[in-house]
Residue frames as qw, qx, qy, qz and C-alpha x, y, z in Angstrom:
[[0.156, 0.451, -0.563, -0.675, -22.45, -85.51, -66.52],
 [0.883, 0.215, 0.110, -0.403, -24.91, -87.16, -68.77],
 [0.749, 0.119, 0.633, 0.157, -24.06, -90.84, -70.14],
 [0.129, 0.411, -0.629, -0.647, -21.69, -90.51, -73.72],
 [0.836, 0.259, 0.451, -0.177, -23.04, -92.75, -76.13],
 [0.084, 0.640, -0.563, -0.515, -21.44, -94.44, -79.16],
 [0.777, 0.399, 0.027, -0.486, -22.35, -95.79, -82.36],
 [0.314, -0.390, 0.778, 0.380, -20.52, -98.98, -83.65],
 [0.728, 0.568, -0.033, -0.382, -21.20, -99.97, -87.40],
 [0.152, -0.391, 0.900, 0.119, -19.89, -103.15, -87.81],
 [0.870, 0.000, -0.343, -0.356, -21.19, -106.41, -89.22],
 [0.575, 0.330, -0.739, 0.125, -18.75, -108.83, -87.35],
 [0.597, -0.657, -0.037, -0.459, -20.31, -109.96, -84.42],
 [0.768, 0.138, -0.267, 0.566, -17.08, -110.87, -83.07],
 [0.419, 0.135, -0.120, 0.890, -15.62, -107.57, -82.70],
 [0.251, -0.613, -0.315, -0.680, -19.02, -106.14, -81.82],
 [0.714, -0.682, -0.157, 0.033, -19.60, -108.16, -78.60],
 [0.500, -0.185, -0.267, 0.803, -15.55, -107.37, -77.52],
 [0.097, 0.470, 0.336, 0.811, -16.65, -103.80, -78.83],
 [0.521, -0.553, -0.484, -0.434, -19.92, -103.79, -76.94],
 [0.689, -0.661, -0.239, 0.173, -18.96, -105.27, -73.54],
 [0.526, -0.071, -0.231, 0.815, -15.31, -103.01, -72.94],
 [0.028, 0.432, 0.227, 0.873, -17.32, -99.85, -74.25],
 [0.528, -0.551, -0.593, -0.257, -19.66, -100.51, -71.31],
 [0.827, -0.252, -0.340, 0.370, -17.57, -101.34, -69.00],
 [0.345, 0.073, -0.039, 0.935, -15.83, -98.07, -69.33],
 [0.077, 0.482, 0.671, -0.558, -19.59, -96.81, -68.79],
 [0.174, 0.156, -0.602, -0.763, -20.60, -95.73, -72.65],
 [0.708, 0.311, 0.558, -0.301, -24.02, -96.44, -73.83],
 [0.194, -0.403, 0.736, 0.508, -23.39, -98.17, -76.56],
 [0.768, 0.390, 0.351, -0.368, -25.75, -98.80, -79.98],
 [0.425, -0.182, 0.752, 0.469, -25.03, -101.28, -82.79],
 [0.747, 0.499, 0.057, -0.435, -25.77, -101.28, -86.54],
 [0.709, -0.260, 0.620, 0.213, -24.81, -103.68, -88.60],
 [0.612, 0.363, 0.602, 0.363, -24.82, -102.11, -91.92],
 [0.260, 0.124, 0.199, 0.937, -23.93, -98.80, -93.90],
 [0.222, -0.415, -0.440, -0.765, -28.04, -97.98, -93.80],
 [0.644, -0.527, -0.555, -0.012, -28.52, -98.76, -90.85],
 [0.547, -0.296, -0.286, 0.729, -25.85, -97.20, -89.39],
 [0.157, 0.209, -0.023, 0.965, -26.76, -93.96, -90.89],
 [0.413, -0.568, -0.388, -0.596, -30.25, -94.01, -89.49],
 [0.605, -0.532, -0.380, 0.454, -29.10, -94.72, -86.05],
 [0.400, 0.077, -0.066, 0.911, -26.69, -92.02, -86.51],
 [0.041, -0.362, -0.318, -0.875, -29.33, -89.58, -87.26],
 [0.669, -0.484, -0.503, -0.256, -31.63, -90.96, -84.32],
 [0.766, -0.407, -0.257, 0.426, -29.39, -91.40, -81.61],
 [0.190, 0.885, -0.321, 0.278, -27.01, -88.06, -82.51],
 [0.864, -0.261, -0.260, 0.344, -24.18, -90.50, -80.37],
 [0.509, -0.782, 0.144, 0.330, -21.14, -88.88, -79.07],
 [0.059, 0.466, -0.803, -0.367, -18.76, -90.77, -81.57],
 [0.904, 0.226, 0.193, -0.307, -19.04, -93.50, -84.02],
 [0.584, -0.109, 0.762, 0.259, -16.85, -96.61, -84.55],
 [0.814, 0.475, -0.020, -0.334, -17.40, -97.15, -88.44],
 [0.688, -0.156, 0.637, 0.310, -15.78, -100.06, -90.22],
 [0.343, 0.360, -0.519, -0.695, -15.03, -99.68, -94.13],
 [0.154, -0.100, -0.946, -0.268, -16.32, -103.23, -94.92],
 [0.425, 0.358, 0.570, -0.605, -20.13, -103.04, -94.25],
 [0.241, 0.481, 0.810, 0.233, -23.27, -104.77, -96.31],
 [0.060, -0.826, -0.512, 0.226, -25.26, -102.15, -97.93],
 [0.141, 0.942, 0.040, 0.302, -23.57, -99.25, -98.03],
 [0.649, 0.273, -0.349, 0.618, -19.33, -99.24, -97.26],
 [0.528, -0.566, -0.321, 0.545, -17.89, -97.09, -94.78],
 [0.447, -0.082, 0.211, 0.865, -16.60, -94.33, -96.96],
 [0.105, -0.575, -0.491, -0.646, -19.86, -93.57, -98.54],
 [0.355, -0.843, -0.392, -0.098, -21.54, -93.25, -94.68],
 [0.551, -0.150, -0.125, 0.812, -18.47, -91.73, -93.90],
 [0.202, 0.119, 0.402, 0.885, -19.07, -89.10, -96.66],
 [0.401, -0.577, -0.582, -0.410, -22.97, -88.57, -95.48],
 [0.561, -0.656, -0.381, 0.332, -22.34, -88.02, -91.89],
 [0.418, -0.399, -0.168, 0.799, -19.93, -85.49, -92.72],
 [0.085, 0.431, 0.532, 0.724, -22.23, -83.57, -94.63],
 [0.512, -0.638, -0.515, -0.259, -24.68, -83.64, -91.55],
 [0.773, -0.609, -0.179, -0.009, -22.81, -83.60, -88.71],
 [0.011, -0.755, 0.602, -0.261, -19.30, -83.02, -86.88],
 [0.956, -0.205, -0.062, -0.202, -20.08, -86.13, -84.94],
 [0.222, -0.758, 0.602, 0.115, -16.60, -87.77, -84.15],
 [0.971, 0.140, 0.074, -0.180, -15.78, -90.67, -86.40],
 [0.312, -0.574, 0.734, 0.188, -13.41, -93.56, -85.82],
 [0.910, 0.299, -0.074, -0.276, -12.98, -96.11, -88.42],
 [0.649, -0.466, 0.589, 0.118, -11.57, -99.15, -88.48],
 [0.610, 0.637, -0.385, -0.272, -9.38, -100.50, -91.38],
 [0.962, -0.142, 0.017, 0.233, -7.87, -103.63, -91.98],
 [0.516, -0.580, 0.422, 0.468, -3.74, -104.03, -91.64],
 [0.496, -0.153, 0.560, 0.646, -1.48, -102.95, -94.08],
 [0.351, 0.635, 0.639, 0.255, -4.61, -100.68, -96.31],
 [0.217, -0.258, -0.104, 0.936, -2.87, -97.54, -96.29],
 [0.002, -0.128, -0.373, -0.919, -5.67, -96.26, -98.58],
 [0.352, -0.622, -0.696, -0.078, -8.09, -96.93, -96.74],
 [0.333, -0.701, -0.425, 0.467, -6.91, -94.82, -94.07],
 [0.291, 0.128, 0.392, 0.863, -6.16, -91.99, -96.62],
 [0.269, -0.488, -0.635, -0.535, -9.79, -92.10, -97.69],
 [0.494, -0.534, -0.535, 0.430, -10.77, -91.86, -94.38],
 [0.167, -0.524, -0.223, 0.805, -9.22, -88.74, -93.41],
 [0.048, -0.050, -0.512, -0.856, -9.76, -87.23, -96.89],
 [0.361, -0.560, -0.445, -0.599, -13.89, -87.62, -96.51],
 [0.245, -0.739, -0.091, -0.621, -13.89, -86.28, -93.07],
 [0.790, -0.392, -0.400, 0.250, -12.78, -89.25, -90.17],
 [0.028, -0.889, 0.374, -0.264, -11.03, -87.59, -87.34],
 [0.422, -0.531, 0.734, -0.038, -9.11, -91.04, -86.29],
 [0.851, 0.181, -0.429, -0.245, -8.25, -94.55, -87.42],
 [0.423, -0.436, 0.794, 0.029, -6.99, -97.62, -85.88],
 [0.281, 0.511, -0.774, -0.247, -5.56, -100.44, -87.57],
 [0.951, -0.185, 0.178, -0.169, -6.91, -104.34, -87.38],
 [0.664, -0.569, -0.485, -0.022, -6.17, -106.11, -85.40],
 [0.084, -0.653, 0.234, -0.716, -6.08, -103.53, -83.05],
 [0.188, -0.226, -0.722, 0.626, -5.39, -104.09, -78.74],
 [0.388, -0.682, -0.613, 0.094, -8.59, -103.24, -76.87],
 [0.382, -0.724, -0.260, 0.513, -6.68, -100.56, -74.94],
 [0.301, -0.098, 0.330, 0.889, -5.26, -98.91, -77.87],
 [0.050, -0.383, -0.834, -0.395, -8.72, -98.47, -78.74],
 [0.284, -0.841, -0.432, 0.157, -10.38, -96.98, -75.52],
 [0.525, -0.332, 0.003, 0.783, -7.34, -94.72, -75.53],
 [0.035, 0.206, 0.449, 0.869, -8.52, -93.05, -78.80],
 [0.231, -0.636, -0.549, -0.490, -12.16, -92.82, -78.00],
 [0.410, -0.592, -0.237, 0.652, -10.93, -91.16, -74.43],
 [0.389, -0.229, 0.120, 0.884, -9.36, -88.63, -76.38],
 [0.049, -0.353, -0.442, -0.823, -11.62, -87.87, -79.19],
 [0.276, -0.740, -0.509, -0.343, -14.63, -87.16, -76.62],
 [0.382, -0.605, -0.310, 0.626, -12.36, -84.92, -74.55],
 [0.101, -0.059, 0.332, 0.936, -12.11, -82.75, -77.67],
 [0.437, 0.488, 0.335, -0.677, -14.50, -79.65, -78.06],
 [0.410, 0.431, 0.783, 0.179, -16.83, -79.68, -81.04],
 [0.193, 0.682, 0.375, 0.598, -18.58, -77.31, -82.12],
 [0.114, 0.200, -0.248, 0.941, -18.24, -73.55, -80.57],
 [0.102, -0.651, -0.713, -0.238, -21.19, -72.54, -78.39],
 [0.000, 0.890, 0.252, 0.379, -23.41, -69.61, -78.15],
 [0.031, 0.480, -0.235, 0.845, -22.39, -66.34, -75.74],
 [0.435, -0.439, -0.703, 0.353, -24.06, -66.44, -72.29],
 [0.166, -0.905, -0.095, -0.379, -24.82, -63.48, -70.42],
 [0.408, -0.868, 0.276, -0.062, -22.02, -62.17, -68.79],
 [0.831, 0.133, 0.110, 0.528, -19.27, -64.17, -70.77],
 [0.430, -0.490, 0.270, 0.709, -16.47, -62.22, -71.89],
 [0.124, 0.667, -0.318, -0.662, -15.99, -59.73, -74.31],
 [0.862, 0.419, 0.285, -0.024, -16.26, -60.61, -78.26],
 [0.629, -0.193, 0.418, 0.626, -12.93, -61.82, -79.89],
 [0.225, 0.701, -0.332, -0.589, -11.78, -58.98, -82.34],
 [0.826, 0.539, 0.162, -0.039, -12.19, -60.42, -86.30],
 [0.596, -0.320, 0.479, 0.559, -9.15, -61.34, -87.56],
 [0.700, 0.676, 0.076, -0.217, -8.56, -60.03, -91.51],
 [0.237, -0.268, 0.668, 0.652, -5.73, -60.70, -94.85],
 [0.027, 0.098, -0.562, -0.821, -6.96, -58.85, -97.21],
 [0.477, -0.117, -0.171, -0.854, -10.35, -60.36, -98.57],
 [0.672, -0.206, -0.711, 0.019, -10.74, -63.02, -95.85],
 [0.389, -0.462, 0.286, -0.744, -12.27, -61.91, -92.28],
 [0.450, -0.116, -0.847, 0.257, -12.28, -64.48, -89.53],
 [0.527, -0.522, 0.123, -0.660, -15.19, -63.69, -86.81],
 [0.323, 0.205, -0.882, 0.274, -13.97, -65.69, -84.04],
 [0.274, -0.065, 0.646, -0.710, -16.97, -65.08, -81.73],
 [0.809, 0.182, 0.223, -0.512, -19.19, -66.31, -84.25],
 [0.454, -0.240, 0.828, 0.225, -17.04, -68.46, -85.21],
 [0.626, 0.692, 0.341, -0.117, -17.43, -67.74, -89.05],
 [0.468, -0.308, 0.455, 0.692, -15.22, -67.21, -92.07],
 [0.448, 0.780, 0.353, -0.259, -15.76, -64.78, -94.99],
 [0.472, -0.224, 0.453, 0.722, -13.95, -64.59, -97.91],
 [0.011, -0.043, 0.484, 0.874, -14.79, -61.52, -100.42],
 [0.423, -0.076, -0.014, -0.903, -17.81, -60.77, -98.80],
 [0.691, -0.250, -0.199, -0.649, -18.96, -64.39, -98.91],
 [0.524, -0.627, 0.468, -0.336, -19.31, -66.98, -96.35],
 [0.566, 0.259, -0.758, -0.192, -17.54, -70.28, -96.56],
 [0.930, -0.288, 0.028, -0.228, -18.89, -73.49, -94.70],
 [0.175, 0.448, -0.821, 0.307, -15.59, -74.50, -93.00],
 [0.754, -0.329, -0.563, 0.079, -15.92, -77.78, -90.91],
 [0.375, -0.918, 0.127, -0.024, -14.86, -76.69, -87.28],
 [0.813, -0.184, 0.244, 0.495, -11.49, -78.15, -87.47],
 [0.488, 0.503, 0.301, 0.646, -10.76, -76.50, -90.67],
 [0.072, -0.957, 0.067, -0.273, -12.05, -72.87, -88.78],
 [0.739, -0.598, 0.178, 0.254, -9.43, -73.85, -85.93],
 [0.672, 0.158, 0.358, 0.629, -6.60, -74.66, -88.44],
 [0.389, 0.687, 0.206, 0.578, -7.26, -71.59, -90.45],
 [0.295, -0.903, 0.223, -0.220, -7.47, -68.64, -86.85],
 [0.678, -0.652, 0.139, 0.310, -4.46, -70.25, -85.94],
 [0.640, -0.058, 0.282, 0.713, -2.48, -69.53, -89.01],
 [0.305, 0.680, 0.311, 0.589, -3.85, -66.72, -89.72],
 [0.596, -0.778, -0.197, 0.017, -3.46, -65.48, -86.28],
 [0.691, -0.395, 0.326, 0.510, 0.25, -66.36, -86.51],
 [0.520, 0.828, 0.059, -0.201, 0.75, -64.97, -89.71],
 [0.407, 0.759, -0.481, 0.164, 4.43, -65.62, -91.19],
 [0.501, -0.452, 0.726, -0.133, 4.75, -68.30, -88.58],
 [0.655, 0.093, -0.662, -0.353, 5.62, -71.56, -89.81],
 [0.711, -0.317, 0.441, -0.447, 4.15, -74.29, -87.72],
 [0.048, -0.300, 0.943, 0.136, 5.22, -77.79, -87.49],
 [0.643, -0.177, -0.685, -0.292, 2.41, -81.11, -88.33],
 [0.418, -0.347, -0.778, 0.315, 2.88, -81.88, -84.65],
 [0.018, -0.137, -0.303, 0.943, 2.82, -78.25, -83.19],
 [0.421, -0.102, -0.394, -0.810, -0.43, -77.54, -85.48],
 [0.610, -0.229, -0.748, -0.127, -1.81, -80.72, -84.07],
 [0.325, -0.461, -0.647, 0.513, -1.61, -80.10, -80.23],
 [0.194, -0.034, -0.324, -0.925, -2.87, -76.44, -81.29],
 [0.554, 0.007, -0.155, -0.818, -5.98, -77.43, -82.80],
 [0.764, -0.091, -0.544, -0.335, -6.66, -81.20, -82.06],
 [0.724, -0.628, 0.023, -0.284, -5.56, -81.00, -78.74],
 [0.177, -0.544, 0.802, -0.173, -2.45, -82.72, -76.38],
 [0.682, -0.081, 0.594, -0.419, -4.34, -85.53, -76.40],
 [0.631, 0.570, -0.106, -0.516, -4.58, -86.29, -79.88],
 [0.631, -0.225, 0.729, 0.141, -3.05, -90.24, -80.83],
 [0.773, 0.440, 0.323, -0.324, -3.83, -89.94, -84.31],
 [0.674, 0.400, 0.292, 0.548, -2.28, -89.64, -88.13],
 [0.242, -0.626, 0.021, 0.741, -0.22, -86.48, -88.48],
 [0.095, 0.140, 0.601, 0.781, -1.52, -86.45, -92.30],
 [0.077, 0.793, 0.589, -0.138, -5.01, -85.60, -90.98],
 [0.003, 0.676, -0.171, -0.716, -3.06, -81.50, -91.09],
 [0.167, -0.229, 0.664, 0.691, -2.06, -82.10, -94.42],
 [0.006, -0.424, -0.785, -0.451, -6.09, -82.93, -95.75],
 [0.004, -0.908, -0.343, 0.241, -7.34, -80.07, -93.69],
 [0.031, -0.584, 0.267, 0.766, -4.89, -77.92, -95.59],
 [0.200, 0.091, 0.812, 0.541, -6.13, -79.19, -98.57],
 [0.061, -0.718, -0.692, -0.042, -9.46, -78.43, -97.94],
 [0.124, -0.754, -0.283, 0.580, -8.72, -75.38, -96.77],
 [0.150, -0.468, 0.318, 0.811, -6.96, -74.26, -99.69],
 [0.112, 0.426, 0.814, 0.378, -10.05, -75.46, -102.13],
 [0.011, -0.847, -0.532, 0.005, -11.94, -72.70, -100.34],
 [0.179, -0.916, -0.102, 0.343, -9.36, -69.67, -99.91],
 [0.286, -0.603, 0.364, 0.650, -7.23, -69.88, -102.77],
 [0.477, 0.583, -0.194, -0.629, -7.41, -69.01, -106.16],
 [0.690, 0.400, -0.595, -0.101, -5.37, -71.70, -107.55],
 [0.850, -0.444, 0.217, -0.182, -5.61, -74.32, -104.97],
 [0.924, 0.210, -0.047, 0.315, -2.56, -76.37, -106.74],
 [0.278, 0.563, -0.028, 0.778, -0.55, -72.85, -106.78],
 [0.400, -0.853, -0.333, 0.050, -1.55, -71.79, -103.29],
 [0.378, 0.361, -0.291, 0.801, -0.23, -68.34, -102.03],
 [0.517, -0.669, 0.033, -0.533, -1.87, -68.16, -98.90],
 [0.767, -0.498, 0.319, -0.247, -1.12, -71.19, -97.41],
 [0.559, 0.568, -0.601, 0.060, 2.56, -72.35, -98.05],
 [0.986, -0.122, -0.064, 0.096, 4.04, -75.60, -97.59],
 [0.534, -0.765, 0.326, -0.151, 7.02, -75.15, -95.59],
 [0.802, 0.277, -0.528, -0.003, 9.59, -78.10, -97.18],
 [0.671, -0.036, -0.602, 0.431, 10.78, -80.43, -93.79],
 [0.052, -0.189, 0.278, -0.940, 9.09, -77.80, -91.80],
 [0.105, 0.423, 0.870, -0.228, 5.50, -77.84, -92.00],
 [0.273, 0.521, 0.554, 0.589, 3.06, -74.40, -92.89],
 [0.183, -0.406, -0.226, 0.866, 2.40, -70.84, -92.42],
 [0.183, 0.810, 0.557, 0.006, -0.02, -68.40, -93.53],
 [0.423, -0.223, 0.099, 0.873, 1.42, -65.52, -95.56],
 [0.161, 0.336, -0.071, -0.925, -1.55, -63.19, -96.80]]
């Protein structure tokens, strides 16, 4: 198996060299920027595996290169927030992160996440020759899921779902009239493995319901569930 690689965007050259020399050690190639502009031009150079991103960074924050990368890319991105900034890690999930840990953060709590997030698939790829059969399209009404191309069409036109978000959506629409729990939904679509926030569900339903419902405040597709969690009803 080729050599992962991962991007850390820090300035603190502290936490870079611990950063640096465990990430090795664990056999990671491992590249450093040390600023918001910098980091995104690595990013874009290197295509890494995952990227570390800190919110504090010279140049150009975390949130903004957050908010750039996921425009570009699926990439996996941890970021690191200081203790006690709940809004930081808010932001975070809200412009696209798929983990956070907390400073000051253990070393092992650390590798533990970036284990996980690069056992999780990414993006769907192509058919082969001689794969299996193509998954029947799921439909409700004027919204067609094409699971083999792993596409989503609502009323004829297509909507630019992140992959998470497709996942999230074929499984409740799959389940129709089930209600799923935050955790169930999570081992589902982000895997058994998955050590994160359990509000990450809660901003991919948001998102989701910006693109498939009329009134996104008023959703009647995708209902919140009170002390339960959510279900897809048409």
């Amino acid at each position: 198996m080729p050599e992962q690689s991962i991007l850390i965007i820090e300035d603190e050259e502290n936490l870079i060299a611990a950063l640096k020399y465990n990430l090795a050690r664990e056999g990671y190639q491992v590249h450093i920027a040390e600023d918001g502009e910098q980091g995104l031009e690595w990013a874009r150079q290197f295509g890494p595996d995952l990227i570390i991103l800190d919110i504090m960074l010279p140049k150009l924050d975390g949130f903004e290169v957050c908010r750039i990368l996921r425009q570009q890319t699926d990439i996996p991105i941890l970021i690191l927030t200081a203790k006690g900034e709940e809004i930081d890690r808010v932001v975070g999930l809200e412009l696209g992160a798929d983990d956070y840990v907390v400073k000051p953060f253990s070393m092992r709590e650390l590798m533990a996440r970036v284990k996980a997030m690069l056992r999780r698939p990414r993006q769907a790829t192509a058919v082969s020759p001689g794969a299996a059969a193509p998954l029947p399209a799921i439909r409700a009404g004027n919204l067609e899921i094409d699971r083999t191309g792993h596409s989503v069409m609502l009323a004829g036109t297509v909507l630019d779902l992140k992959p998470r978000e497709f996942d999230l959506l074929e499984l409740l629409v799959a389940n129709r009239g089930r209600a799923f729990t935050r955790d169930q939904i999570l081992e589902r679509v982000w895997g058994p493995d998955w050590v994160g926030d359990s509000r990450t569900v809660d901003v991919h339903i948001r998102w989701l319901r910006e693109k498939i419902e009329t009134a996104p405040g008023s959703p009647q597709r995708i209902i919140t569930i009170r002390g339960v969690g959510y279900r897809f009803i048409g």
